[in-house]
ZATIRO-762406 format. One record per residue (C-alpha): x, y, z; residue in one letter; chain. Coordinates in pm, whole numbers, plus 50000, padded with zeros to 5 digits. Layout:
BEGIN
fimar c1->X, c2->Y, c3->Z, code->A, unit->A
...
REM end
This chain:
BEGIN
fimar c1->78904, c2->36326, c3->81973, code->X, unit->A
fimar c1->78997, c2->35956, c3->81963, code->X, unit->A
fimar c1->78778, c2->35634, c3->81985, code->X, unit->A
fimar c1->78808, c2->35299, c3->82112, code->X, unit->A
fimar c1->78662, c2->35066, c3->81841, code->X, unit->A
fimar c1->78544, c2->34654, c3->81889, code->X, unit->A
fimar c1->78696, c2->34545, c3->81527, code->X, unit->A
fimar c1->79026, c2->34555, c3->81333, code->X, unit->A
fimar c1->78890, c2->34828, c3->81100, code->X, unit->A
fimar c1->78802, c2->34811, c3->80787, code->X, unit->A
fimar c1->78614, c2->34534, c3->80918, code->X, unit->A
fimar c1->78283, c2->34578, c3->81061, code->X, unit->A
fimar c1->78259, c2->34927, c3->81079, code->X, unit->A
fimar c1->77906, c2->35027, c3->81243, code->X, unit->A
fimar c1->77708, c2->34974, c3->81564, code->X, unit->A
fimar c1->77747, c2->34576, c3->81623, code->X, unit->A
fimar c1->78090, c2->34495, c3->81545, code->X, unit->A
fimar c1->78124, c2->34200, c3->81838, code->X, unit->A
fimar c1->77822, c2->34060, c3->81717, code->X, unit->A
fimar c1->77853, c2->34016, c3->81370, code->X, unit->A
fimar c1->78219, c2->33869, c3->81399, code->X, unit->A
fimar c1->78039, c2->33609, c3->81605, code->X, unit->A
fimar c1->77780, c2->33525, c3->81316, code->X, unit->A
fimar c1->78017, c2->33557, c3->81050, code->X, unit->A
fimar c1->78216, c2->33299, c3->81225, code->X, unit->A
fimar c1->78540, c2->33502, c3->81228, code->X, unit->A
fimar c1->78888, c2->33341, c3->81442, code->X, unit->A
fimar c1->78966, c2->33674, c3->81576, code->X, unit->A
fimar c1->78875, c2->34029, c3->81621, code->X, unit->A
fimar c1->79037, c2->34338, c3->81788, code->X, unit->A
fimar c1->78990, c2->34712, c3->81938, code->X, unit->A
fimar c1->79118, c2->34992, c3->81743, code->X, unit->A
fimar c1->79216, c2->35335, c3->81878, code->X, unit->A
fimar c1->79111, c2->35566, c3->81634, code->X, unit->A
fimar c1->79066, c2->35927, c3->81508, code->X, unit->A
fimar c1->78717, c2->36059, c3->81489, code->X, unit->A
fimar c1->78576, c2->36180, c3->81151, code->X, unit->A
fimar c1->78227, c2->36283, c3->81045, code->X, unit->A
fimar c1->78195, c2->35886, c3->80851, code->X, unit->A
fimar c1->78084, c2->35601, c3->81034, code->X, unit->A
fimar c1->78452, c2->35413, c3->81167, code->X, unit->A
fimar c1->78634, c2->35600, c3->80897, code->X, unit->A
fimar c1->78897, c2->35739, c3->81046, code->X, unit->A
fimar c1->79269, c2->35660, c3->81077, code->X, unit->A
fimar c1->79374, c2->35450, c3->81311, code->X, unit->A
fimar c1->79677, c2->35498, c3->81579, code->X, unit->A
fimar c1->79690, c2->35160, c3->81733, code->X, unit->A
fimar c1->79489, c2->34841, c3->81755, code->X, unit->A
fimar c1->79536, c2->34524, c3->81890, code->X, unit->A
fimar c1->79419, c2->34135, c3->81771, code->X, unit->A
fimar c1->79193, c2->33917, c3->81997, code->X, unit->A
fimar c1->79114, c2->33604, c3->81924, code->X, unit->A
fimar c1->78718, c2->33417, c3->81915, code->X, unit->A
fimar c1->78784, c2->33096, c3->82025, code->X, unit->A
fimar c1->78507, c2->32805, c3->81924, code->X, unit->A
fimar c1->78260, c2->32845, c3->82224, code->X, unit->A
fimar c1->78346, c2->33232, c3->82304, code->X, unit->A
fimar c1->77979, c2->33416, c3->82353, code->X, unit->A
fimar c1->77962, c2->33776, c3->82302, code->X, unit->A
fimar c1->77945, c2->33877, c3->82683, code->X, unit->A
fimar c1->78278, c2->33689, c3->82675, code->X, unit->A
fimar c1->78447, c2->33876, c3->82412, code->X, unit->A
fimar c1->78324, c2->34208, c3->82512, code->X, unit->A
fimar c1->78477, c2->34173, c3->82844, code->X, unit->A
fimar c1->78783, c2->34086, c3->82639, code->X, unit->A
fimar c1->78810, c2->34375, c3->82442, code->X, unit->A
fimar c1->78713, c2->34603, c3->82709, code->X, unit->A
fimar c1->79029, c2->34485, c3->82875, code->X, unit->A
fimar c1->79248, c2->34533, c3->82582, code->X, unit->A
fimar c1->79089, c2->34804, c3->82482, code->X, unit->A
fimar c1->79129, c2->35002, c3->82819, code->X, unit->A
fimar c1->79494, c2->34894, c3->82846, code->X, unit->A
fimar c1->79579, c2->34999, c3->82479, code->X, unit->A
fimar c1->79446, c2->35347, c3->82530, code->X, unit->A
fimar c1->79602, c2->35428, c3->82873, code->X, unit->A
fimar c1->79947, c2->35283, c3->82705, code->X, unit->A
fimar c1->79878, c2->35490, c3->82341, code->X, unit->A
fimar c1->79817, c2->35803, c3->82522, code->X, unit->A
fimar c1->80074, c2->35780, c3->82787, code->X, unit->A
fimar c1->80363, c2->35758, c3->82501, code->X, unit->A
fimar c1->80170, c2->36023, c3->82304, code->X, unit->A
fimar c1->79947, c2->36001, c3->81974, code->X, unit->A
fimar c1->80199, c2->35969, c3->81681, code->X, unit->A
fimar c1->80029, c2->36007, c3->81334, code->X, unit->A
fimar c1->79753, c2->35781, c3->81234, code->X, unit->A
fimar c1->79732, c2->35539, c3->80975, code->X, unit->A
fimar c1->79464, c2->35513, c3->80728, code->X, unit->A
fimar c1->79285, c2->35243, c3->80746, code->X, unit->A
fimar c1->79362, c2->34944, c3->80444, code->X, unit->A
fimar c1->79182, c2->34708, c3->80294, code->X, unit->A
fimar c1->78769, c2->34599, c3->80203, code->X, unit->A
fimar c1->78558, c2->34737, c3->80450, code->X, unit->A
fimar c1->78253, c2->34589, c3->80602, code->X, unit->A
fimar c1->77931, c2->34685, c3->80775, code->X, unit->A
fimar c1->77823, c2->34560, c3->81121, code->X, unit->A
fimar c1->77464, c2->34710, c3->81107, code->X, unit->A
fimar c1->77253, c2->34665, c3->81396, code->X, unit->A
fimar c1->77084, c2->34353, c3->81500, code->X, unit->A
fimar c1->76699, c2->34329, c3->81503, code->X, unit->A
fimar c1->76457, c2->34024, c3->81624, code->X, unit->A
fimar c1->76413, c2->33855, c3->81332, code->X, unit->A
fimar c1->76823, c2->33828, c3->81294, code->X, unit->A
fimar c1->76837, c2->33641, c3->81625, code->X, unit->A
fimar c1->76509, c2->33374, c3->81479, code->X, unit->A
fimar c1->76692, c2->33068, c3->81476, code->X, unit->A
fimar c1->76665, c2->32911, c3->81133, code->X, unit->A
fimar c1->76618, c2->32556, c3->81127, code->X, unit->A
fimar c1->76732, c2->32533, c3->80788, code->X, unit->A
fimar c1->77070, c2->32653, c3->80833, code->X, unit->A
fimar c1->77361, c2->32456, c3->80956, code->X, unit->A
fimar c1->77415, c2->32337, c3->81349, code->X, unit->A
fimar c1->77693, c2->32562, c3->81352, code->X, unit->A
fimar c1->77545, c2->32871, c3->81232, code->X, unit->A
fimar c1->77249, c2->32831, c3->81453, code->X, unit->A
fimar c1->77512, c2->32778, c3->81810, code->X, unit->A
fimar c1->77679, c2->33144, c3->81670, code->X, unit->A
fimar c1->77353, c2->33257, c3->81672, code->X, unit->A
fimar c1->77287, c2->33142, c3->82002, code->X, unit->A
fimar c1->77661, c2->33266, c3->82134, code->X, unit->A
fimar c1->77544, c2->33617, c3->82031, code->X, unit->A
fimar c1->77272, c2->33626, c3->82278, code->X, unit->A
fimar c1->76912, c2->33690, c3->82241, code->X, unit->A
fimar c1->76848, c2->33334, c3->82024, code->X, unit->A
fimar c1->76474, c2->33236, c3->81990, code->X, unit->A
fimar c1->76244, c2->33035, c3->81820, code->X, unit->A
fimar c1->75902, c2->32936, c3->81839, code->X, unit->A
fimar c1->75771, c2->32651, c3->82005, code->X, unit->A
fimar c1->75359, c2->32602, c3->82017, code->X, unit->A
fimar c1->75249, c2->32924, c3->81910, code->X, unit->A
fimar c1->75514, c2->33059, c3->82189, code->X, unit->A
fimar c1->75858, c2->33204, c3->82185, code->X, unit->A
fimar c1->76123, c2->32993, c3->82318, code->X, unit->A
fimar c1->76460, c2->33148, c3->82443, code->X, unit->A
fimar c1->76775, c2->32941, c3->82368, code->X, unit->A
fimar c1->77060, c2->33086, c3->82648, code->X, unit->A
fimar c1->77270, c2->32813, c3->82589, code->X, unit->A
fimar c1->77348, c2->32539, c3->82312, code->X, unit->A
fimar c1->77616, c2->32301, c3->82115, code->X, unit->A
fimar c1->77658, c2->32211, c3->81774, code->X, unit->A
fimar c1->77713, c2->31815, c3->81744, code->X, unit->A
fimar c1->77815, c2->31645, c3->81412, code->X, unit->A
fimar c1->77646, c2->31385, c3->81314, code->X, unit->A
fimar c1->77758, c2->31086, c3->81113, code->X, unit->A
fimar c1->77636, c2->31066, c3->80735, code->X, unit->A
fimar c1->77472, c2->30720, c3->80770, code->X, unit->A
fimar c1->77290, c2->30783, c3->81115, code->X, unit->A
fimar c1->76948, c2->30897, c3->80970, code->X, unit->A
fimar c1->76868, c2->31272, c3->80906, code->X, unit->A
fimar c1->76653, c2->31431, c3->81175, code->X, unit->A
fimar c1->76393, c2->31660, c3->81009, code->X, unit->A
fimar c1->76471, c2->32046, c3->81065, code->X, unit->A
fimar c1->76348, c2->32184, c3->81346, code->X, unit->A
fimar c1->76217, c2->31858, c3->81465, code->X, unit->A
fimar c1->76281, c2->31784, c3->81860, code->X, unit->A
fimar c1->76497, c2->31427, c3->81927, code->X, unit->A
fimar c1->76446, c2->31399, c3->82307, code->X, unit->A
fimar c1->76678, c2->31150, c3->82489, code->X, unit->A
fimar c1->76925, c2->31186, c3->82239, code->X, unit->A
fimar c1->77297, c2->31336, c3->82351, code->X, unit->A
fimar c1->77165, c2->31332, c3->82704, code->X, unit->A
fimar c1->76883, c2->31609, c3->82696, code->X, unit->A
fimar c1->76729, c2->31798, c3->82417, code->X, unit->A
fimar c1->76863, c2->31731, c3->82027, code->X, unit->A
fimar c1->76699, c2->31925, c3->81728, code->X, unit->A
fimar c1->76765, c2->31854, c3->81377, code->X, unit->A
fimar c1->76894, c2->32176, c3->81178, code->X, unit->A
fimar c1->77008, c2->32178, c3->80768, code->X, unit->A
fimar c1->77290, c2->31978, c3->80875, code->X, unit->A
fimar c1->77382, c2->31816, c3->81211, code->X, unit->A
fimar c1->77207, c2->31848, c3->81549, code->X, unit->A
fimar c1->77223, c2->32134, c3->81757, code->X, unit->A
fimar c1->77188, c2->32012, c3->82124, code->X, unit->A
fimar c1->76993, c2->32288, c3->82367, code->X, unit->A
fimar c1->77121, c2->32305, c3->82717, code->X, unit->A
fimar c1->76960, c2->32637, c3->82858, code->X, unit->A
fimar c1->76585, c2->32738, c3->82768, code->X, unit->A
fimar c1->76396, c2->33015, c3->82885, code->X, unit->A
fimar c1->76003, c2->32976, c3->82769, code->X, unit->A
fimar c1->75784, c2->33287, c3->82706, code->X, unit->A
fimar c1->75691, c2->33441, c3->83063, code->X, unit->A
fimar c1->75940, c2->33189, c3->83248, code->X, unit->A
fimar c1->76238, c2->33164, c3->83424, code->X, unit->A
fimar c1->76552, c2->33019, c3->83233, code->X, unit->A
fimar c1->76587, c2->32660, c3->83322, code->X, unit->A
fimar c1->76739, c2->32322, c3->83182, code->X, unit->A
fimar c1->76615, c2->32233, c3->82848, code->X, unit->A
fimar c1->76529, c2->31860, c3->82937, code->X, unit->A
fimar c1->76376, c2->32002, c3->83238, code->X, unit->A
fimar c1->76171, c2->32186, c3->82990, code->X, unit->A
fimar c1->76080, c2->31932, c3->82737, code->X, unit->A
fimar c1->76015, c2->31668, c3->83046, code->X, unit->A
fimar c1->75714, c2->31952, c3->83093, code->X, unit->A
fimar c1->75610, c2->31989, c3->82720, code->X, unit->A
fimar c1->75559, c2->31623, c3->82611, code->X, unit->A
fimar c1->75652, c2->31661, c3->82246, code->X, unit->A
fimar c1->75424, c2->31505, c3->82033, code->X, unit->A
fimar c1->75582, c2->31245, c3->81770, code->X, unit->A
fimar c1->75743, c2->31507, c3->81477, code->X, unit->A
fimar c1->75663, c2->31795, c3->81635, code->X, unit->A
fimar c1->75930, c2->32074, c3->81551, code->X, unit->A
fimar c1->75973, c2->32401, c3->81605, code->X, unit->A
fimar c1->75875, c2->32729, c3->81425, code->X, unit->A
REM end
């Protein structure tokens, strides 16, 4: 019995190898055709090919990647025929599941973690007592000397919609989807909320 698997093993062995990639910021990933044993992604591998994760890849994105590889790498590897596998080399790592509170986006942390969080799918924070979805965001640098906007604190007009200070640099929303609401546009959103001077979220 062989298995298609959405990491170069070792690395992130488990049941959310696309997402943590994403979160851990890796440049690239791959699919690995690989025996079955009784451990979790333990087995030897016969083949496996690289994919990269480009800056603004989401995880839908990548998953439709690595189906395609993956599909095309199995079809080839068992049309030649299954030579011996490899063992797998090097430090392994665990993709363990995600859960709610891994998808809370932390002000604290930087812009740039918080748009892989968002890339990953499922982002959400808390806005008035109420969860807020974020479907779709950007990181933006900001320079050192143009005044530090609190953590979680909403900049409205700024970058042309929605800006929220994080531990460092802004991370601008573009797609909200409030608690019991459709996804729409996140000034479209915040046009509706009237932010209150410092308000912030969480």
């Amino acid at each position: 019995m062989v298995n298609l698997h959405f990491s170069l093993l070792p690395r992130w062995r488990g049941a959310a190898p696309i997402e943590r990639a994403l979160l851990a910021g890796d440049d690239e990933t791959g699919v690995a055709l690989m025996q079955v044993e009784e451990g979790l992604d333990t087995g030897p591998v016969f083949a496996c090919r690289r994919v990269p994760i480009g800056p603004r890849t989401t995880a839908n994105e990548l998953r439709e990647a690595l189906v395609r590889e993956g599909t095309d790498l199995l079809v080839t590897t068992l049309a030649a025929g299954l030579a011996d596998p490899r063992p797998q080399e090097g430090e392994a790592t665990y993709a363990a599941k995600l859960g709610p509170a891994d998808l809370e986006l932390d002000w604290s942390q930087p812009a740039s973690q918080l748009d892989r969080v968002v890339r990953v799918g499922g982002a959400w924070t808390v806005s008035r007592g109420r969860r807020l979805k974020v479907l779709a965001a950007e990181p933006v640098e900001t320079p050192e000397d143009s005044g530090a906007i609190a953590p979680g604190r909403l900049d409205l007009g700024r970058l042309d919609g929605v800006a929220v200070g994080t531990g460092r640099g802004l991370l601008r929303l573009i797609i909200v989807q409030p608690e019991g609401k459709a996804p729409m546009p996140a000034g479209a959103w915040a046009n509706g909320l009237h932010p209150r001077p410092e308000e912030r979220f969480g």
